[in-house]
N, C-alpha and C positions, 0 to 999 in steps of 0.2 A: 912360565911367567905369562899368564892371559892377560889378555888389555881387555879393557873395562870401558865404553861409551859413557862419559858425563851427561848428566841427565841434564845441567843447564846448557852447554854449551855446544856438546854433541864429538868433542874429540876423545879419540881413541888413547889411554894414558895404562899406564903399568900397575896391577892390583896391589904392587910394593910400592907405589908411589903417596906419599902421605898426604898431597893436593894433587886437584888438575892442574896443569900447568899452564895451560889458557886463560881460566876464569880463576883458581884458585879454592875452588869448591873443596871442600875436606873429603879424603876418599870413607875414611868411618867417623862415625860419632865420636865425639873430645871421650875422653877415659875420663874427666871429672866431673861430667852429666850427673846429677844427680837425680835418683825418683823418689817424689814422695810421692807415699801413699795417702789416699785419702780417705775417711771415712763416709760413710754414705749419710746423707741426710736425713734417711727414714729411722737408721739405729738412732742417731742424736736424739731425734724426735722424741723416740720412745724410751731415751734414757732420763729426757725432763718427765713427760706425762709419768714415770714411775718416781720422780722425785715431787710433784706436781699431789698422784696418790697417796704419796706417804706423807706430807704437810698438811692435804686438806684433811684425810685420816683420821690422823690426830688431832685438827684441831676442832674438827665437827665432832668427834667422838667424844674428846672431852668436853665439850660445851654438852651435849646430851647426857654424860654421866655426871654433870654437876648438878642438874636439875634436881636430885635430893628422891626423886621415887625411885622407887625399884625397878617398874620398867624401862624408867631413862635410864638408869642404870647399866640395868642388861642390855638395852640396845646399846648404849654408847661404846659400852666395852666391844660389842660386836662391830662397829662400824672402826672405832679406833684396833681392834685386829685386826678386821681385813684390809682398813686402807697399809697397815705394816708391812705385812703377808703381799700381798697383794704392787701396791708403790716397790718393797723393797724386791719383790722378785721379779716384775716389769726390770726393774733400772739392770739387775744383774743378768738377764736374760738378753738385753740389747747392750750389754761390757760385751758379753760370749760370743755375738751376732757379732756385732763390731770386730772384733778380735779374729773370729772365725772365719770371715768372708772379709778381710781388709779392703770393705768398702769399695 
């Protein structure tokens, strides 16, 4: 049974002792501490700009393919796929980061 010096107070108490008995200081942390994790900022970040990608996307892409030519066309479709491609694999790349490295 080793005795244990309190860090506030400075008396010698018994490692089975559930407080110091001087000050009262708790000898371990409560058992219903809870931790939450947090996520990191930078993922969040990067889970808007991929939903940020995929709205403007679409909506620059279809204003370019309604233009009625062919090459608004082609470009539009091209801009409205990659902001898809592109928004949607940002946002699911920073779920994974998030997920992966719980922030």
């Amino acid at each position: 049974m080793p005795l244990l010096k309190c860090p506030d107070c400075g008396t010698d108490f018994s490692d089975q002792a559930p407080a110091c008995p001087k000050c009262a200081r708790p000898n371990r942390p409560a058992s219903n501490t809870q931790v939450i994790e947090q996520t990191g900022k930078g993922w969040k970040r990067m889970q808007v700009v991929g939903c940020l990608t995929t709205v403007i996307g679409i909506s620059v892409g279809a204003a370019i393919a309604s233009t009625g030519s062919t090459a608004g066309q082609i470009i539009g479709s091209l801009v409205l796929g990659f902001g898809l491609v592109g928004g949607i694999g940002t946002f699911f790349a920073a779920r994974i980061g998030a997920w992966w490295h719980h922030g």
